[in-house]
C-alpha positions as CSV (number, residue, x, y, z in Angstrom):
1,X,-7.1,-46.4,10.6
2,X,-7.5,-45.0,14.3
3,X,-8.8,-41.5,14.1
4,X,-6.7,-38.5,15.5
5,X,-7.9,-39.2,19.5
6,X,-6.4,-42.4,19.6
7,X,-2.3,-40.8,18.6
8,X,-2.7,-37.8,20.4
9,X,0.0,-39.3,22.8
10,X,2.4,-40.6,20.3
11,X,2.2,-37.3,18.1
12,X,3.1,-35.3,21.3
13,X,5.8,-37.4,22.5
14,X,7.2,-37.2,18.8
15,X,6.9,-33.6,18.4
16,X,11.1,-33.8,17.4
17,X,13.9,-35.1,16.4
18,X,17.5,-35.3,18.2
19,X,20.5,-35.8,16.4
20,X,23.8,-36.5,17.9
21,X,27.1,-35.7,15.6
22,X,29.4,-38.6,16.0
23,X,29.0,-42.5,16.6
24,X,30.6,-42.1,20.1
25,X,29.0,-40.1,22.9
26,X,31.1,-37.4,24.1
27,X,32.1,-36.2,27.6
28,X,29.6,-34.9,30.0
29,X,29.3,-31.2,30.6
30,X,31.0,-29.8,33.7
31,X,29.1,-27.9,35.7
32,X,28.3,-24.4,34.7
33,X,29.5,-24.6,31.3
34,X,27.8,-23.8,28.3
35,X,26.9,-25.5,25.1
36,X,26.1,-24.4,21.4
37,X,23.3,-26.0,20.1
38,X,22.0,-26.4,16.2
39,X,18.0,-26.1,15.2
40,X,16.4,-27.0,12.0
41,X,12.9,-25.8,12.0
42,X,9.9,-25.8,9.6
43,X,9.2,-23.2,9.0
44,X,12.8,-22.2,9.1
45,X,12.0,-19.1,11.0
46,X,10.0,-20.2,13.4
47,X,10.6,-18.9,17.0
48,X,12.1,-20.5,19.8
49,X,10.7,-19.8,23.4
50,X,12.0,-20.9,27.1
51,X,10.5,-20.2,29.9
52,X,8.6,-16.9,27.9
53,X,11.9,-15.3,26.6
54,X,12.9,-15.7,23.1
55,X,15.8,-17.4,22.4
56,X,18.7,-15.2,19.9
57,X,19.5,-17.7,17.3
58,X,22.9,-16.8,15.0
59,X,23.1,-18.6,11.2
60,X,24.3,-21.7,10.8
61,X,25.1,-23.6,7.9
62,X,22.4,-26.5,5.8
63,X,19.6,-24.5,7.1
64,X,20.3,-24.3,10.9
65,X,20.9,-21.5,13.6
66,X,22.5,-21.9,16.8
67,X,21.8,-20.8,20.1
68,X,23.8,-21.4,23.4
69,X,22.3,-23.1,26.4
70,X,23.4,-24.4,29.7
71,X,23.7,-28.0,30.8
72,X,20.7,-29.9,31.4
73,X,17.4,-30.0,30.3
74,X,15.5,-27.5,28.2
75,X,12.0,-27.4,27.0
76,X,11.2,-24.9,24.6
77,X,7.9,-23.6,23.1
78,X,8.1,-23.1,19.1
79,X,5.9,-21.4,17.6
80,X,5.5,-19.9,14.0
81,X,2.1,-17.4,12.7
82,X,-0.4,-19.9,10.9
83,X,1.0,-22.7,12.5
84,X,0.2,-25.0,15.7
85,X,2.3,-24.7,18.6
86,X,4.9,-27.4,20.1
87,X,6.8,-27.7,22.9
88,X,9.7,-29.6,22.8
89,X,12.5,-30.9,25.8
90,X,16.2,-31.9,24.9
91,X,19.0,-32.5,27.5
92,X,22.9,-30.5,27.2
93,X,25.3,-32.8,28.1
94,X,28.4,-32.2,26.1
95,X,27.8,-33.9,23.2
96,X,27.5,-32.3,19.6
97,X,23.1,-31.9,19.6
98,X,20.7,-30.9,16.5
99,X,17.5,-30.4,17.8
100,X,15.0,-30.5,14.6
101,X,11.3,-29.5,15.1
102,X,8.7,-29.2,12.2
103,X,5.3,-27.3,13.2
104,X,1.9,-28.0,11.4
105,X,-0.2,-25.4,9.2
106,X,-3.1,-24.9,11.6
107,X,-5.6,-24.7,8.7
108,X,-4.6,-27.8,6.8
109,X,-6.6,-30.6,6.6
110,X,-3.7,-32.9,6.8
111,X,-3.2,-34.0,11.2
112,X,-0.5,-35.1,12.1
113,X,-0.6,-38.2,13.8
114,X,3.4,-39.3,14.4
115,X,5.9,-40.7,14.2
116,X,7.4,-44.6,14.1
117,X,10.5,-46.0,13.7
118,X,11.6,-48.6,10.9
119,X,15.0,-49.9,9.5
120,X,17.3,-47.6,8.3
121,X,17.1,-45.6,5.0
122,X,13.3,-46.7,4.1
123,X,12.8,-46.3,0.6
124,X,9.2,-47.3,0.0
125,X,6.1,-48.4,2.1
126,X,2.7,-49.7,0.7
127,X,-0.7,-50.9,2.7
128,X,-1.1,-54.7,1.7
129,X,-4.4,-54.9,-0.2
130,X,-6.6,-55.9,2.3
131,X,-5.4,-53.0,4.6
132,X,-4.1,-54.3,7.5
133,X,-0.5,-53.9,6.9
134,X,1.7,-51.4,6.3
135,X,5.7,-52.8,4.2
136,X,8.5,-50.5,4.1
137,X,11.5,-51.7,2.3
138,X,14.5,-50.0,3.9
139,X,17.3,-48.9,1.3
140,X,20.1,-49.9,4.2
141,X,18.8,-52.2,6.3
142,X,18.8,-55.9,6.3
143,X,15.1,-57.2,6.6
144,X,11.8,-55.9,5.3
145,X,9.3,-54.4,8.3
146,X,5.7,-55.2,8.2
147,X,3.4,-52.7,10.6
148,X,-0.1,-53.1,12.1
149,X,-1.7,-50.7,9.7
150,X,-4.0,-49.4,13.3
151,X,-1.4,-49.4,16.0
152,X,1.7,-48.8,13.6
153,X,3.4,-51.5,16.1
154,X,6.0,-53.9,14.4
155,X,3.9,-56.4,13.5
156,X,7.0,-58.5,11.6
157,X,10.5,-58.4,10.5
158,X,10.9,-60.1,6.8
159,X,14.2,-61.8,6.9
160,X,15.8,-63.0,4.0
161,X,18.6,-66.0,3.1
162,X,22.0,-64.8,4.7
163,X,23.7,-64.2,1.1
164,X,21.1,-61.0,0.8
165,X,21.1,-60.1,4.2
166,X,24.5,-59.5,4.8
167,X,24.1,-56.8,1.2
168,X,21.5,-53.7,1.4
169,X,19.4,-52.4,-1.1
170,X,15.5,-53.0,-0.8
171,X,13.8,-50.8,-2.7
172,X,9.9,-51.2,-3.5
173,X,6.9,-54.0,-3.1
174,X,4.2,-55.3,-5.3
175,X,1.3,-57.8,-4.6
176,X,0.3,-60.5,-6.7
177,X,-2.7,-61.1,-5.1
178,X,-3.9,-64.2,-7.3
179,X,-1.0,-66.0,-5.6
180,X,-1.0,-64.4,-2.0
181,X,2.2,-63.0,-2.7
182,X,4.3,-59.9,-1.7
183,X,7.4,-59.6,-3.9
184,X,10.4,-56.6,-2.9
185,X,13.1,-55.7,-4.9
186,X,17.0,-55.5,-3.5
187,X,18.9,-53.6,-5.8
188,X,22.7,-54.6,-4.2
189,X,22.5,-58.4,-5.7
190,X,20.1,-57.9,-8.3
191,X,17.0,-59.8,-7.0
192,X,13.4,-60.3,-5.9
193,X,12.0,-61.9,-2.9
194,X,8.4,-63.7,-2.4
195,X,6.7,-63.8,0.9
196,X,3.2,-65.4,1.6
197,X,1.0,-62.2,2.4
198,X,-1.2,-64.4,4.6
199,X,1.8,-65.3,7.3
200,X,4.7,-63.5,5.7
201,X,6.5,-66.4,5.7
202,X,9.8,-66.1,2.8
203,X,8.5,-68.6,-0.7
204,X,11.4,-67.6,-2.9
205,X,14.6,-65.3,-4.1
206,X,14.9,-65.3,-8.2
207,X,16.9,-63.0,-10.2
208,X,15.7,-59.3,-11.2
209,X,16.6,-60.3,-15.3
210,X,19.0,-57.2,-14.9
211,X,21.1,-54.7,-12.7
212,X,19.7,-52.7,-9.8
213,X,15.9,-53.4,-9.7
214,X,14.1,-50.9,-8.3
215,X,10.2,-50.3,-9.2
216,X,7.7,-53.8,-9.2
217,X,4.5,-53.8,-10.6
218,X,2.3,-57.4,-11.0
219,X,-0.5,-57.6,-13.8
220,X,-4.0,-57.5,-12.2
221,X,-4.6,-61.1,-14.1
222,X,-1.8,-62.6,-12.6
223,X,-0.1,-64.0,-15.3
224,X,3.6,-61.0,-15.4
225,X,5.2,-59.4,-13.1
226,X,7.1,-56.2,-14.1
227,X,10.5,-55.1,-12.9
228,X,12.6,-51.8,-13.2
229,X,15.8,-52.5,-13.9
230,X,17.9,-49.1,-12.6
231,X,22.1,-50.1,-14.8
232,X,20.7,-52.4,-17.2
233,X,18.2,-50.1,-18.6
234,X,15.6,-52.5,-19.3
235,X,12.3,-54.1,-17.9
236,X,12.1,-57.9,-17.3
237,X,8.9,-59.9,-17.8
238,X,8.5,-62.6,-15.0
239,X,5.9,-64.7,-14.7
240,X,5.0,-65.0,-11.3
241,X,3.5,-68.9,-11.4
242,X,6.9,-70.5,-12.6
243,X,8.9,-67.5,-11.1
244,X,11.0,-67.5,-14.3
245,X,12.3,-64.8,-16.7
246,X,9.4,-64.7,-19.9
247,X,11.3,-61.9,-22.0
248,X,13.3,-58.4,-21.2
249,X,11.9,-54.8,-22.5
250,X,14.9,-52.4,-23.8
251,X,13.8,-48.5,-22.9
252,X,16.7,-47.3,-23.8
253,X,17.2,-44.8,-20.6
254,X,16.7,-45.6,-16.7
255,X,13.4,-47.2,-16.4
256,X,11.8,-46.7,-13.0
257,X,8.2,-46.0,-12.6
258,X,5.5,-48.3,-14.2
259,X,2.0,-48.6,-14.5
260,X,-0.4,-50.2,-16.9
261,X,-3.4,-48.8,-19.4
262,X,-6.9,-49.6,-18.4
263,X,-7.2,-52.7,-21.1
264,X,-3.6,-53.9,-19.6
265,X,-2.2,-54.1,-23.0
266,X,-0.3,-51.1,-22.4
267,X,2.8,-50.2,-19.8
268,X,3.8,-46.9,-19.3
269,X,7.6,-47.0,-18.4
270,X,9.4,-43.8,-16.6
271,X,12.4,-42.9,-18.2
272,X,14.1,-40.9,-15.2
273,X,17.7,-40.2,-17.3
274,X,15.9,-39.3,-20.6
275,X,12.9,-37.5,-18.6
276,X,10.5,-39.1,-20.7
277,X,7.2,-41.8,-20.4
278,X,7.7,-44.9,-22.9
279,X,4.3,-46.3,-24.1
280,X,5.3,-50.4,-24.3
281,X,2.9,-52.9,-26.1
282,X,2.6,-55.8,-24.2
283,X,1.5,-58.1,-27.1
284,X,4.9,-57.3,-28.9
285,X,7.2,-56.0,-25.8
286,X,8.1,-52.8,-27.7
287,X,8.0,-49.4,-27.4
288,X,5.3,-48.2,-29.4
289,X,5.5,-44.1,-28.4
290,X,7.6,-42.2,-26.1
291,X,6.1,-39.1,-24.7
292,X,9.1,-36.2,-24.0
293,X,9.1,-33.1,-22.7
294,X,10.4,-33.6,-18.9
295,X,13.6,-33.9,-17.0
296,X,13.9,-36.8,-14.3
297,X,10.7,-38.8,-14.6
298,X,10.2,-40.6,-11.8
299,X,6.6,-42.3,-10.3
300,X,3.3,-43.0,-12.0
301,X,0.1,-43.5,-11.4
302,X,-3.0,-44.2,-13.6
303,X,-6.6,-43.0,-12.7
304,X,-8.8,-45.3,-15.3
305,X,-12.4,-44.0,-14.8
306,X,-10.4,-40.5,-16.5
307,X,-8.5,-41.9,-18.9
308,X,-5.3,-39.9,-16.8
309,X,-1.4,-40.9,-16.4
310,X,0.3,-39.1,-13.7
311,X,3.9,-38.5,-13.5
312,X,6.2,-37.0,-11.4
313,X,9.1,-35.7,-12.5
314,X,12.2,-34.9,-10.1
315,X,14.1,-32.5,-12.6
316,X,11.1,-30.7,-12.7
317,X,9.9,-30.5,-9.9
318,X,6.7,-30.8,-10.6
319,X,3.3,-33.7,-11.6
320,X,1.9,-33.6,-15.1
321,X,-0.9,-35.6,-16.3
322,X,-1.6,-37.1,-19.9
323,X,-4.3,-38.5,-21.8
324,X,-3.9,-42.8,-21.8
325,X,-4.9,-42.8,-25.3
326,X,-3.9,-39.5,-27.1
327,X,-0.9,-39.2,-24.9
328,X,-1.8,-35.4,-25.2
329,X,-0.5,-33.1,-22.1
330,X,-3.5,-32.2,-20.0
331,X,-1.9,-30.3,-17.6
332,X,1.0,-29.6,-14.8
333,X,1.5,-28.5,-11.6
334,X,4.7,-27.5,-9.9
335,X,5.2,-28.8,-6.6
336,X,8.7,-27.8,-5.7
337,X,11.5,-29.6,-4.1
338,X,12.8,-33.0,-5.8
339,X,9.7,-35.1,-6.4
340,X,9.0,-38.4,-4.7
341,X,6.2,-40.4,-5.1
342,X,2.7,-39.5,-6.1
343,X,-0.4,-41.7,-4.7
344,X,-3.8,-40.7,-5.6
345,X,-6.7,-40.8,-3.0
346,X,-9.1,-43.9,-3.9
347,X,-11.6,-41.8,-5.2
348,X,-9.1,-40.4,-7.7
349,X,-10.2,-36.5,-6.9
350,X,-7.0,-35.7,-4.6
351,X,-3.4,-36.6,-5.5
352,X,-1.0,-36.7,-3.1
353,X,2.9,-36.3,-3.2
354,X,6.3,-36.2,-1.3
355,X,9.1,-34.0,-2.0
356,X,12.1,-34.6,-0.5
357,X,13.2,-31.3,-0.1
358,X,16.6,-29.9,-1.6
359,X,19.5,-32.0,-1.5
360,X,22.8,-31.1,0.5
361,X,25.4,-29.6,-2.2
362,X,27.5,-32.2,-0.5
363,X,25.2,-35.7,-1.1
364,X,21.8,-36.4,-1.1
365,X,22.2,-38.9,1.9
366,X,23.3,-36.0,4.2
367,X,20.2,-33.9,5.4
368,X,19.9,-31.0,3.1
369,X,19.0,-27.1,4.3
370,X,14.8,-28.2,4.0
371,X,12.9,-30.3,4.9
372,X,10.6,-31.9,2.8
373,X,6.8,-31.7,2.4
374,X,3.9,-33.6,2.0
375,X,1.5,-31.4,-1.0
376,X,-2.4,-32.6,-1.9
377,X,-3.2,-31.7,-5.0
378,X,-7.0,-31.3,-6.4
379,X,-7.4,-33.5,-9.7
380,X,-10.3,-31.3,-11.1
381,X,-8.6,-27.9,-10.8
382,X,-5.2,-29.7,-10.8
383,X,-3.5,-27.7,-8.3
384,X,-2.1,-27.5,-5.2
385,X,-4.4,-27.1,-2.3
386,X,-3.0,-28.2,1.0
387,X,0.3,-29.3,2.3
388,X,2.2,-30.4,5.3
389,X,5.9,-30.1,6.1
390,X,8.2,-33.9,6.3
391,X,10.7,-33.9,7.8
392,X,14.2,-35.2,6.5
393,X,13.4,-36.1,2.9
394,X,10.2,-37.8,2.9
395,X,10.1,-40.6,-0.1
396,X,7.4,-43.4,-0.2
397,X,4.1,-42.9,-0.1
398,X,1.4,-44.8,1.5
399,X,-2.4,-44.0,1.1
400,X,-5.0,-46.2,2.9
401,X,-7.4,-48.0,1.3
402,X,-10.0,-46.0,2.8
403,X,-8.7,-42.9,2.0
404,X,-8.2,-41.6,5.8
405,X,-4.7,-41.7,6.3
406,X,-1.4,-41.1,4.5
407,X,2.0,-42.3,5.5
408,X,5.5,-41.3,4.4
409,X,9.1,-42.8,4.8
410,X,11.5,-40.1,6.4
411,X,14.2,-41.5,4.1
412,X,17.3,-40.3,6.5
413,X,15.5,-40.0,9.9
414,X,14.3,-44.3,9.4
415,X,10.9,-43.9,10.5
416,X,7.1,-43.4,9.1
417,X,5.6,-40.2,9.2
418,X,1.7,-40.6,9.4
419,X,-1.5,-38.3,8.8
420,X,-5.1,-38.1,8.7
421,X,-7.2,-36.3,6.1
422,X,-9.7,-35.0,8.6
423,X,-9.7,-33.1,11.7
């Protein structure tokens, strides 16, 4: 990935976010009159300058405040102690405005590098394995994006057969790299599609082997692919050669996040209604121990040179981390917010996770009263130690495969959010 230099532009230029109320546009401003106008900042209290003098804010609802300004443009210097600078311009002109600016921690060791637009809602994105690409699958849009993984351009739009397009409901993407293939998950009519990951071309649509698949995850020797069914509470076997239905695995709750022990003889299920991990013998297809204790289990990752599971659990809010073969608790950390996705750095010594933020009292597709974050946690100490705001809750989770730069989906903004480690 490009190093800070080459998206100083971009990062400027994408310093905020404007957000017009209403599908229509509304009538322009007469002359002379004045407009109320809504801010979301991070952090929330940050101060807004034009042209030296402070603007007065007075509280609004979800997180906002409001300040009146004439028509035309505005730029505006934010600033916030402990955090970088940023001016931002926006332009009155009658219609209903949110103007939404997040600042960076000056002394993390997370840069912001910007920000770039995808299909609406995306859900997940993942480098492809030989890191060139960046896939997001977007929750409500109609195609699957593929991204240089160096200029973040659009490198390709994934179309599917017409049936799917016209539903929604792409969730996450998993490699099966003894076969070239990228499969994706769309919840809406229950399936998986195949793509060639050496032109992206579309191979194949075959059933999920439930309801609502969400979470994929391919056997390193080729042979199964895994799938999460959300409704139907189970996790079907496919075997990615003959693309056919081998056997279904009953959890018993909502399975979503998976990942296998070091031998591959064990899965490790998420159980995100019953907040608990099922342990899942592949020679038998049964659950041979369930490991309680949490809320709303949600992602997992496995480090095998420690022997570690991670799991992050959105109920809460935190990351524990268990022993593969004693299942014994090592450890948690609480990270705050409803928790995402966790990815861990290819060295295995920093993990990293998004937290969407809190929801809106309302629904979780309206933008809540926070933004969301993007935390680093230290696997030796196991603890927090660094962290960068998101902006409207940030939800997959990318990490290159050399380490240098993490990406996140802004879930309801439809765009990548991207950072290097280093300054």
């Amino acid at each position: 990935m490009a190093g800070k230099k080459a998206f100083a532009t971009i990062a400027l230029c994408a310093a905020i976010s404007l957000c017009r109320a209403g599908a229509a546009p509304g009538p322009a401003v007469a002359s002379g009159k004045k407009q109320t106008v809504v801010f979301r900042t991070a952090p929330a209290d940050a101060r807004v300058f034009e042209d030296g003098v402070q603007v007065a804010f007075a509280k609004a609802g979800n997180g906002g405040r409001t300040a009146v300004f004439g028509p035309g443009t505005h730029v505006v210097s934010v600033r916030a102690e402990g955090y970088d600078a940023k001016r931002a311009g926006f332009r009155v002109d009658g219609r209903d405005l949110v103007v939404e600016v997040k600042l960076e921690r000056s002394d993390s060791g997370l840069v912001f590098l910007g920000f770039y637009p995808t299909s609406r809602c995306p859900k997940s994105v993942e480098y492809t394995p030989d890191g060139r690409y960046l896939v997001s699958a977007p929750l409500s849009g109609t195609a699957v994006d593929v991204f240089d993984a160096v200029t973040l351009r659009r490198h390709a739009t994934l179309a599917v057969p017409e049936a799917y397009a016209k539903q929604e409901g792409f969730v996450e993407i998993a490699f099966v790299e003894s076969l070239d293939e990228m499969w994706v998950s769309q919840m809406q009519p229950n399936v998986v599609h195949v793509f060639s990951l050496s032109d992206f071309s579309y191979l194949a649509t075959l059933p999920s082997g439930g309801v609502f698949p969400k979470v994929l995850l391919a056997h390193p020797d080729g042979t199964r692919v895994f799938v999460a069914n959300w409704l139907s509470g189970n996790v079907a076997v496919i075997d990615p050669r003959t693309r056919k239905l081998v056997s279904t695995i009953a959890t018993g709750g909502i399975p979503r996040g998976m990942a296998l022990s070091p031998d591959g003889r064990r899965l490790f299920v998420a159980d995100f209604d019953r907040g608990a991990v099922h342990v899942v013998d592949l020679a038998t297809g049964k659950v041979v121990k369930t490991i309680a204790g949490g809320i709303a289990m949600r992602h997992l990752v496995t480090d095998p040179a420690s022997n570690r599971l991670y799991a992050s659990d959105m109920g809460r809010r935190s990351v524990s981390v268990f022993d593969m073969d004693s299942y014994a608790k090592l450890g948690e950390v609480t990270i705050g917010g409803n928790v995402n996705t966790i990815k861990l750095s290819p060295d295995a010594t920093r993990l990293y996770v998004s937290t969407r933020g809190p929801n809106n009292p309302v629904d979780y597709t309206i933008k809540g009263p926070e933004f969301g974050r993007l935390v680093v946690v230290d696997c030796v100490t196991f603890r927090a130690i660094d962290w960068q705001w998101g902006m409207n809750q940030p939800t997959g989770l990318a990490v290159s495969p050399d380490g240098r730069t993490i990406v996140l989906t802004d879930f309801l903004d439809h765009r990548l959010e991207v950072y290097g480690t280093a300054r």
